[in-house]
C-alpha positions in Angstrom: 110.2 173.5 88.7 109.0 177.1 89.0 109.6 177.2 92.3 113.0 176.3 92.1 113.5 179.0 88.6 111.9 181.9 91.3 114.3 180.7 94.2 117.1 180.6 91.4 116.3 183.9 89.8 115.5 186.2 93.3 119.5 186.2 93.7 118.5 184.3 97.2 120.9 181.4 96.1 123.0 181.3 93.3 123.5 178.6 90.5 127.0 178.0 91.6 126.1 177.4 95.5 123.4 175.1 94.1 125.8 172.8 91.8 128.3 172.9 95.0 126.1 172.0 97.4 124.6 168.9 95.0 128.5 167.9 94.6 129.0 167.9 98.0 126.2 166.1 98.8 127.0 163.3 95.8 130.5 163.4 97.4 129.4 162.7 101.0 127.0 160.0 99.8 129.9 158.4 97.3 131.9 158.4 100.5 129.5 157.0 102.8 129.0 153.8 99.8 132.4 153.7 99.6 133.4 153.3 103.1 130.5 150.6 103.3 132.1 148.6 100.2 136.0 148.7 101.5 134.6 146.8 105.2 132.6 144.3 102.7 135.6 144.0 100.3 138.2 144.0 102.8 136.3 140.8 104.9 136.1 139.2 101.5 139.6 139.3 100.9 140.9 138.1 104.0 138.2 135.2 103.7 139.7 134.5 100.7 143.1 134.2 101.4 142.0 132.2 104.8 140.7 130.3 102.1 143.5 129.9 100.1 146.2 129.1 103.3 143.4 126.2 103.8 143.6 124.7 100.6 147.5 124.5 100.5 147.7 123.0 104.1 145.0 120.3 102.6 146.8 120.2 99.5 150.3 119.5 101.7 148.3 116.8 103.6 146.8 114.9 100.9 150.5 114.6 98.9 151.6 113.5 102.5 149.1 110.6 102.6 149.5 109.7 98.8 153.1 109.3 99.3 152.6 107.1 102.4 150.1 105.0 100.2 152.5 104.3 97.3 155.3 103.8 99.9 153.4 101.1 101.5 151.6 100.0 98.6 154.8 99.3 96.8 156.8 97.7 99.6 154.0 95.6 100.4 153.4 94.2 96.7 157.2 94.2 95.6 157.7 91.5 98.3 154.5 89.4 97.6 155.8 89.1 94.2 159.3 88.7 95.4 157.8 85.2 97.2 155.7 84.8 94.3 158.8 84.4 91.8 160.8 82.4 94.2 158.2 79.9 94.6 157.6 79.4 90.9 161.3 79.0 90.2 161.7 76.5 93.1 158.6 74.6 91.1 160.3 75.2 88.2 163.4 73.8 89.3 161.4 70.7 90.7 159.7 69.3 87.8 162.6 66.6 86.6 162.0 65.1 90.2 158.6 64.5 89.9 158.1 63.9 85.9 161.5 62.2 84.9 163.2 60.9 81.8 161.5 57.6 82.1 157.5 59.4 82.4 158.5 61.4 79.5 159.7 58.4 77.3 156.6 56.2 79.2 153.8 58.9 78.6 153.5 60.7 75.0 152.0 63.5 74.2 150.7 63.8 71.0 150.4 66.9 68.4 146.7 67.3 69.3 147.8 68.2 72.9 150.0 70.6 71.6 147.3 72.3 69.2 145.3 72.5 72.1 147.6 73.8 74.6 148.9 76.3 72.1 145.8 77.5 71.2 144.7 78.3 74.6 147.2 80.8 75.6 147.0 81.9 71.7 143.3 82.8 72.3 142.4 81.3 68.9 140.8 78.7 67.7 142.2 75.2 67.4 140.3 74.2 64.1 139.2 71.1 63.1 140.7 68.0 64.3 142.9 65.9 62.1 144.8 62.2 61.9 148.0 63.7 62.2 147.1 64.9 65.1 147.3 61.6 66.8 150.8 61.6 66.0 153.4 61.8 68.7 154.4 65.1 69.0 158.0 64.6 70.5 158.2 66.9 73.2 159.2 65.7 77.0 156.9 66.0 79.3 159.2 67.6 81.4 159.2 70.4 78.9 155.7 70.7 79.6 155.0 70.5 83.3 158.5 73.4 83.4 156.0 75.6 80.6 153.1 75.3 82.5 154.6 75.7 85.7 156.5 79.2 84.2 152.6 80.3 83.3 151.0 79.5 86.6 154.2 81.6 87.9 153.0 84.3 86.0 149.0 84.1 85.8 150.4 84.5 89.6 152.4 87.4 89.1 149.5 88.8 87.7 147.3 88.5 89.9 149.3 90.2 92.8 149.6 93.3 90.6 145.9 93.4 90.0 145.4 93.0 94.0 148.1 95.6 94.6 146.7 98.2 92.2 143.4 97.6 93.8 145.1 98.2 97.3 146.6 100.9 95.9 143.5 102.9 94.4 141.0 101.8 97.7 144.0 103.4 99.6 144.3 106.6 97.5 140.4 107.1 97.8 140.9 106.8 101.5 143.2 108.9 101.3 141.3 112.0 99.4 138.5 111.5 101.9 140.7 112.0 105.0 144.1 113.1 104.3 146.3 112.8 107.8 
């Protein structure tokens, strides 16, 4: 430090060369950083908007294949279920040729069956038997095969929904793994 106060004070340099020289110097070496940061920065920015122009093409892509899915998906299932529905109403429409007037009036079915068959699609209990369940219950057979045919129609139905929304999400996964 007393070096620099004896430089300082012989008049070789002056305080006002010194603090010029050191801003110079700060300047040169803020420009030399700063030059070195703008090349980083700038190869950062165009990675990211590289980047960016990827994810929107991929983006585009992937809403390309999910619409193809639910396109096919849904064309595929509507008509299974179409086929589905006509069957059942063809069986439907069948049942007086196969269980006629004279079954119905032949074969009863008693109140018992009815508790029983209720209370399956009901999902309760049926509860104790009784006498008067024994009893006729007066309902045509024919009645019966038509509302159990209309329930396998649907128990049908429903099961070519739950294939088609499994199709439809195995699809979509596919999909998101390789988007064409």
């Amino acid at each position: 430090m007393n070096a620099l106060i004896r430089l300082l004070s012989g008049g070789r340099l002056s305080v006002a060369t010194c603090l010029i020289g050191a801003f110079l110097a700060g300047a040169a070496i803020w420009k030399f950083q700063a030059m070195r940061y703008e090349g980083r920065l700038a190869r950062a920015q165009a990675a990211l908007v590289s980047y960016r122009a990827e994810i929107a093409s991929a983006n585009a892509r992937l809403e390309k294949a999910q619409a193809r899915v639910v396109t096919r998906v849904e064309v595929r299932y509507r008509d299974r279920i179409k086929v589905v529905k006509e069957k059942g109403d063809a069986i439907i429409k069948e049942v007086p040729v196969y269980v006629t007037l004279e079954d119905s009036a032949r074969f009863g079915v008693n109140i018992g069956f009815v508790r029983s068959y209720n209370a399956a699609f009901s999902g309760r209990t049926t509860g104790a038997a009784a006498e008067s369940d024994r009893a006729p219950a007066g309902i045509p057979l024919t009645e019966i095969a038509r509302a159990n045919a209309f329930n396998a129609r649907v128990c049908w139905l429903w099961r070519e929904q739950a294939l088609g929304w499994r199709d439809f999400y195995r699809q979509l996964q596919e999909a998101h793994v390789s988007p064409r």
